[in-house]
N, C-alpha and C positions, 0 to 999 in steps of 0.2 A: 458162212459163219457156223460155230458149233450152236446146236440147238439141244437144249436137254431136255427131260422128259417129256416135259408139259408144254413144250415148243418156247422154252424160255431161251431170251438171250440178250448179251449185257447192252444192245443197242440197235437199230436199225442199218442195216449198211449203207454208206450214204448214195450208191448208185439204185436205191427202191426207196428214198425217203419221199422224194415225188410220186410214188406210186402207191403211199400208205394213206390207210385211213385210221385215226386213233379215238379206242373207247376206252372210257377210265370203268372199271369193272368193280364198285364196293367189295370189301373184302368179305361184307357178308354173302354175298353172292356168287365170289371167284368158286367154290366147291362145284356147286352147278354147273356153270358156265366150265368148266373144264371138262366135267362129266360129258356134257353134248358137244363138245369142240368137233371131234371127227363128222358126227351127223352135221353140226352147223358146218364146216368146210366143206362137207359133201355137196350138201345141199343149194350152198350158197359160190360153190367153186374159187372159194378163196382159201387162204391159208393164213391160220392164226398164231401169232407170235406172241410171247409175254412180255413186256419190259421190268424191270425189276420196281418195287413199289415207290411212289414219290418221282420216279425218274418225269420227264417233262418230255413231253412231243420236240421232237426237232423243227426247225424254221423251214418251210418250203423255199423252194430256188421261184422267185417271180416269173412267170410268165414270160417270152421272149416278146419284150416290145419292140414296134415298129419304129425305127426314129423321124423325128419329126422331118418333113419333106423329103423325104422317102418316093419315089417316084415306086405304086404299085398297080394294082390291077385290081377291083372292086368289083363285085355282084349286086346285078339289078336287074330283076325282071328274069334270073335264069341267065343272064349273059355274062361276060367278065369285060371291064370296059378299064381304060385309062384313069388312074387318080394320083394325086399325090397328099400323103397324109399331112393334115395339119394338128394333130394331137393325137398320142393313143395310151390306152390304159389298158388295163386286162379286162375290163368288163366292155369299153367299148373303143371304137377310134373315128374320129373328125376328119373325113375326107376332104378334099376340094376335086369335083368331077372335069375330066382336063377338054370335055369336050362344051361346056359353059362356064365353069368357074364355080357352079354353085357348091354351096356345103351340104352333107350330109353325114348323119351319125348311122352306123354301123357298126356288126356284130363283128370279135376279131376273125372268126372262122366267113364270112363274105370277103374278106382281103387276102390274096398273096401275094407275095411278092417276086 
């Protein structure tokens, strides 16, 4: 995308909108925070973009869910074991363990599939 001066530009492109984080900057304090832009990117190894004033964050893309009975593979204890999902959300997912049956709630990064 064109970026002007001040690293402005009319919108985030949509293949880095999952990988933004957005701060709304008062206008009394944009002067500043422009001034240290370079040193905060340095610093902080990111790269800062403007959106133009009033503009609104874009919607992030949800997290890839696991569909429900889902035959996958769960973490316990260090090992990867048999499961199949019986619920999942982005914060967590509802195992059933295939070598008891029991349930278990887990972390989505303890599951592949």
């Amino acid at each position: 995308p064109k970026v002007g001066h001040y690293g402005d530009i009319a919108s985030i492109p949509l293949e880095l909108q999952d990988l933004t984080s957005h701060l709304r900057v008062p206008n009394a304090a944009m002067q500043a925070v422009r001034e240290k832009q370079k040193e905060i990117e340095t610093e902080t190894g990111t790269l800062m973009l403007w959106l133009p004033s009033g503009s609104g964050a874009p919607n992030r893309q949800t997290e890839h869910l696991i569909p429900n009975g889902a035959r996958v593979e769960a973490q316990y204890r260090g090992a990867w074991h048999n499961a199949t999902v019986v619920y999942s959300s982005e914060q967590s997912i509802q195992i059933s363990w295939e070598y008891d049956g029991s349930l278990d709630e887990v972390e989505p990064d303890q599951v592949r599939e």
